[in-house]
C-alpha positions as CSV (number, residue, x, y, z in Angstrom):
1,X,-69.7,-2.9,3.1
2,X,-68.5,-6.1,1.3
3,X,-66.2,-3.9,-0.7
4,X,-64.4,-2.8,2.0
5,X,-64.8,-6.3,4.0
6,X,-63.0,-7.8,0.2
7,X,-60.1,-4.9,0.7
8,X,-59.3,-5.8,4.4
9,X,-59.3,-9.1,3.5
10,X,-56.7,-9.2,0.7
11,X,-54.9,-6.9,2.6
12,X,-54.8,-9.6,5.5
13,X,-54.1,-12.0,2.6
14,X,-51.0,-9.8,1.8
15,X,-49.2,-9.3,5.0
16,X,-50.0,-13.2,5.6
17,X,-48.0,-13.8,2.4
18,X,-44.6,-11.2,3.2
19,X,-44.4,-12.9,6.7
20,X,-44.5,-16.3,5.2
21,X,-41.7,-15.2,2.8
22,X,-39.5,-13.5,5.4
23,X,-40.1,-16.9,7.0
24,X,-39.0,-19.0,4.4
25,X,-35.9,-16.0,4.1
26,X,-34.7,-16.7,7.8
27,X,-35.5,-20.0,7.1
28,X,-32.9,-20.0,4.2
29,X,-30.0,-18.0,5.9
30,X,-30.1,-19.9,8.4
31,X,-29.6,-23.4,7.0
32,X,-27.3,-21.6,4.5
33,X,-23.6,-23.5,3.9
34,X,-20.8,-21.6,2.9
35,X,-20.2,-23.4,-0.6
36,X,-17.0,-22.0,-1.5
37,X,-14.7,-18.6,-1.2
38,X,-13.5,-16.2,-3.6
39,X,-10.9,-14.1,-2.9
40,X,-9.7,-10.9,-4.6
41,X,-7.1,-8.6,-3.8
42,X,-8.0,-4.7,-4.5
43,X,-5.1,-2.6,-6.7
44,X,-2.5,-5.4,-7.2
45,X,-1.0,-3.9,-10.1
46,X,1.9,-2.3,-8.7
47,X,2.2,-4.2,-5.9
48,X,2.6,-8.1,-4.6
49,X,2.7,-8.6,-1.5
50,X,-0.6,-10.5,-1.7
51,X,-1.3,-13.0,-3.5
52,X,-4.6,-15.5,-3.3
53,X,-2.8,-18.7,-3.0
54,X,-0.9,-16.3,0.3
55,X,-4.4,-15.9,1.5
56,X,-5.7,-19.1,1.3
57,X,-3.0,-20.8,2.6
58,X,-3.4,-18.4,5.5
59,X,-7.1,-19.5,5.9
60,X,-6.2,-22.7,6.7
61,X,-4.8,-22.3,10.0
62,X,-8.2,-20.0,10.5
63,X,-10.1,-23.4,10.7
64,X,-13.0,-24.8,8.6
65,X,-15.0,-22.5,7.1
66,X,-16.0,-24.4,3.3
67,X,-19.2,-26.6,4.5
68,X,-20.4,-24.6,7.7
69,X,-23.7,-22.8,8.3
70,X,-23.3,-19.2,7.9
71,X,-25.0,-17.8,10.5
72,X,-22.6,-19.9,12.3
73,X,-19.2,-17.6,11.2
74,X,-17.7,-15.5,13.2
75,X,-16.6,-12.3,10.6
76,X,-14.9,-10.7,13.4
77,X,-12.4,-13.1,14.4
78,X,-11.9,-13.8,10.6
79,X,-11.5,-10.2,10.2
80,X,-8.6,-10.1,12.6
81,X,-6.8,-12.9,11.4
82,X,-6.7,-11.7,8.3
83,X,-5.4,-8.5,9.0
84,X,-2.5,-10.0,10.9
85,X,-0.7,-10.6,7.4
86,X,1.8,-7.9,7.7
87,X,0.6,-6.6,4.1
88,X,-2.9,-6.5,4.5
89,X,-4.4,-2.8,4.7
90,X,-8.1,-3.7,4.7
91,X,-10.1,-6.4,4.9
92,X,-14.2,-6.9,3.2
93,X,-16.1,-10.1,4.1
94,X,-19.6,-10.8,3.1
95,X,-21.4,-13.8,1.7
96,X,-23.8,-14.1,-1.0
97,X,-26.8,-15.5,-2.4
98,X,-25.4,-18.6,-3.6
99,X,-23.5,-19.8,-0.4
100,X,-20.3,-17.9,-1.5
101,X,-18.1,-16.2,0.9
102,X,-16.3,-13.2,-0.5
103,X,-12.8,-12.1,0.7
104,X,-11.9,-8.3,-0.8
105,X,-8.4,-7.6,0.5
106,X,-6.2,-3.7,-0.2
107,X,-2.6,-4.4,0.4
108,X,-0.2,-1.9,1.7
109,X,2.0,-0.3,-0.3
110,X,5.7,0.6,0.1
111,X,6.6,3.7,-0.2
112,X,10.4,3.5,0.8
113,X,12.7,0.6,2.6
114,X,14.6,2.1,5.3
115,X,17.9,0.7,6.7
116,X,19.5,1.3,10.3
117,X,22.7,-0.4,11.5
118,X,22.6,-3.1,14.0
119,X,19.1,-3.6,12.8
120,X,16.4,-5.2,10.6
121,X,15.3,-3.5,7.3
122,X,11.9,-2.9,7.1
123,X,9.6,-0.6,4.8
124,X,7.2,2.2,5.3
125,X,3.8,2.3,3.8
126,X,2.0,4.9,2.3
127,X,0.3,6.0,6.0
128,X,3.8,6.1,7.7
129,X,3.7,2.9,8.8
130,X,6.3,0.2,9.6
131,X,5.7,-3.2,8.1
132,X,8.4,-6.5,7.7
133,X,9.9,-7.0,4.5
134,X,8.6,-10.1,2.0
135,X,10.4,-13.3,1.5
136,X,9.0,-13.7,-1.7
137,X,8.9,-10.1,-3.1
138,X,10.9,-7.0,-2.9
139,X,9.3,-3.8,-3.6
140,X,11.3,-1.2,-6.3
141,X,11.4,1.6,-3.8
142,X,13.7,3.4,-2.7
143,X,16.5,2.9,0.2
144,X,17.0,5.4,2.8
145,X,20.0,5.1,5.1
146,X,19.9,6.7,8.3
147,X,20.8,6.2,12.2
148,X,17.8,6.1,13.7
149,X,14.1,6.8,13.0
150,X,14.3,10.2,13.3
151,X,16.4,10.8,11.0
152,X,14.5,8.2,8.7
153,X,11.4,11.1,9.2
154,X,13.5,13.5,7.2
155,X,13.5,11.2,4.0
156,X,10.0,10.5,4.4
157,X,8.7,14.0,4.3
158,X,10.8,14.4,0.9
159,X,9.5,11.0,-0.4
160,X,6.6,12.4,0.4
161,X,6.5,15.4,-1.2
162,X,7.6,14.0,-4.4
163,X,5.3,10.9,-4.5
164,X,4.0,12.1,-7.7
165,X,6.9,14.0,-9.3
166,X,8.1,11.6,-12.6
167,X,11.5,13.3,-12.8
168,X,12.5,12.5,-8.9
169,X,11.0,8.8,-8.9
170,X,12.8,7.8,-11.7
171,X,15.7,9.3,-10.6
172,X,16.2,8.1,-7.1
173,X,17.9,4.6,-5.6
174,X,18.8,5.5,-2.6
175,X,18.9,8.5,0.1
176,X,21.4,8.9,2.8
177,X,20.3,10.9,5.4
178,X,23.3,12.9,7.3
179,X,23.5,14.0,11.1
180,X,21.7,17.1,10.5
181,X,18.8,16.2,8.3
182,X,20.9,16.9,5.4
183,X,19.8,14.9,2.9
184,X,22.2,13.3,-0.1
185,X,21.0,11.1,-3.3
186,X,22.3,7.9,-5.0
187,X,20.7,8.0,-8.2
188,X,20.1,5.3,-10.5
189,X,22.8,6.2,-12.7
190,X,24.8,9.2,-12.4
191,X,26.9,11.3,-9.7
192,X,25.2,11.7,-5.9
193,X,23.1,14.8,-5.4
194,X,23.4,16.6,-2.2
195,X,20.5,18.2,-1.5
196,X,20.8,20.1,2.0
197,X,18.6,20.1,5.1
198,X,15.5,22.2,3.6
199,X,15.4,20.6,0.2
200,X,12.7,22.4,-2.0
201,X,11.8,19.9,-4.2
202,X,10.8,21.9,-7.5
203,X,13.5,24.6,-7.2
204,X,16.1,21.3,-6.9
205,X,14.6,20.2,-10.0
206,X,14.8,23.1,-11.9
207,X,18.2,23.3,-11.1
208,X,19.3,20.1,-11.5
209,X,17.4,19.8,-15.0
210,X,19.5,22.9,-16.2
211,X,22.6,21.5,-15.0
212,X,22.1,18.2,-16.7
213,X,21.3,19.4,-19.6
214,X,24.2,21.9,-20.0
215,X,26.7,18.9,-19.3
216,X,25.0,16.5,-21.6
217,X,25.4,18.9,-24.3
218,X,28.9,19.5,-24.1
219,X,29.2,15.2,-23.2
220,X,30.9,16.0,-19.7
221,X,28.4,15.1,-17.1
222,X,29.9,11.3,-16.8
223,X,32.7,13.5,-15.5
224,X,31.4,14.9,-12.3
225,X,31.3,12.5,-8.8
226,X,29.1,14.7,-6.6
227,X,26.5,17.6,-7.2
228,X,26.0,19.9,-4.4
229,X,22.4,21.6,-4.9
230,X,22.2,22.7,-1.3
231,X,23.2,26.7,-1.9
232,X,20.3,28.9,-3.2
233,X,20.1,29.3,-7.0
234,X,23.7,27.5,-7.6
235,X,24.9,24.0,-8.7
236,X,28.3,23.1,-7.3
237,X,30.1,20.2,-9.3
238,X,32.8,18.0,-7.8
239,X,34.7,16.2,-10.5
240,X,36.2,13.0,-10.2
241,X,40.4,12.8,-9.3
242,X,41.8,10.4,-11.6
């Protein structure tokens, strides 16, 4: 009988103890301060559009936020402003332990910039969206020329299709897209490359690769203006009129 009066008892004794500490716990969070903020941006490497200076001055118009209670914050609202920089593809707020609130942004990455006459150039990200161009950064992408967004689609899907491919990233500066999808390459150095309506990006390659380096061997490709790669299994060569 006593044994089991001792057990109920320091079981009473326990839960007593875990309530008091959950106590003190809400106790703590909610007379918690935010301290300070760290902010990180997620894959910057290869793009920089965001920076944490960018993001910090963007804060500011936010409000305060350095010195308030943290149950006080409204993560939601700081959520969406933070998302309305144009670059901003994600946004990861939490605070920790030590009062510290911590901002984990993914940026938005350009995948082509895409120009139409009579208006603003603008890029497209790597979902297919639209997003402003950077005053203070340019992305190496390349430019697609076209008359209107639908014709813009037809580059995409090739951009697409490539995204991985060394040999056609390297290669290509800019893509003008014709009236009927037909699509035509500026390349970094080099004559154009007409690629058709239904380009097939690895048979284009192949072909391309074997007519490159049949010219370089005999030193005449700096001689051609435009290749035409648009007819099945052929490479037609324009050569410059001097």
């Amino acid at each position: 009988m006593k044994s089991s009066t001792a057990t109920i008892l320091s079981i009473l004794v326990l839960i007593g103890c875990i309530i008091t500490l959950l106590g003190f716990t809400y106790d703590d969070k909610v007379e918690k301060r935010i301290t300070s903020i760290n902010i990180s941006i997620i894959d910057d490497v290869d793009s920089k559009f965001l920076t944490v200076p960018r993001v910090r001055t963007h804060l500011e118009s936010y409000g305060k936020i350095i010195g308030e209670l943290e149950k006080d914050l409204q993560l939601d609202a700081m959520y969406s402003h933070l998302t309305n920089i144009p670059s901003v593809l994600n946004v990861t707020i939490f605070s920790n332990l030590n009062g510290e609130l911590v901002i984990e942004l993914t940026q938005r990455k350009a995948q082509a910039r895409v120009h139409i006459d009579n208006t603003s150039d603008y890029y497209i990200d790597e979902l297919g969206g639209s997003m402003p161009l950077d005053p203070n950064y340019s992305a190496r992408v390349p430019i697609i020329y076209a008359k209107n967004s639908e014709e813009v689609s037809h580059a995409i899907s090739f951009i697409k299709e490539i995204e991985n491919d060394e040999f056609w990233t390297s290669l290509i500066d800019q893509i003008i897209v014709h009236p009927l999808g037909e699509l035509e390459i500026i390349p970094r150095i080099g004559a154009r490359v007409f690629l058709g309506s239904s380009p097939e990006s690895e048979e284009l390659k192949r072909n391309l690769l074997t007519f490159y380096r049949a010219q370089i061997k005999t030193g005449n490709l700096k001689n051609y203006s435009r290749i035409d790669l648009s007819y099945k299994n052929q490479v037609i060569a324009k050569r410059h009129v001097y």
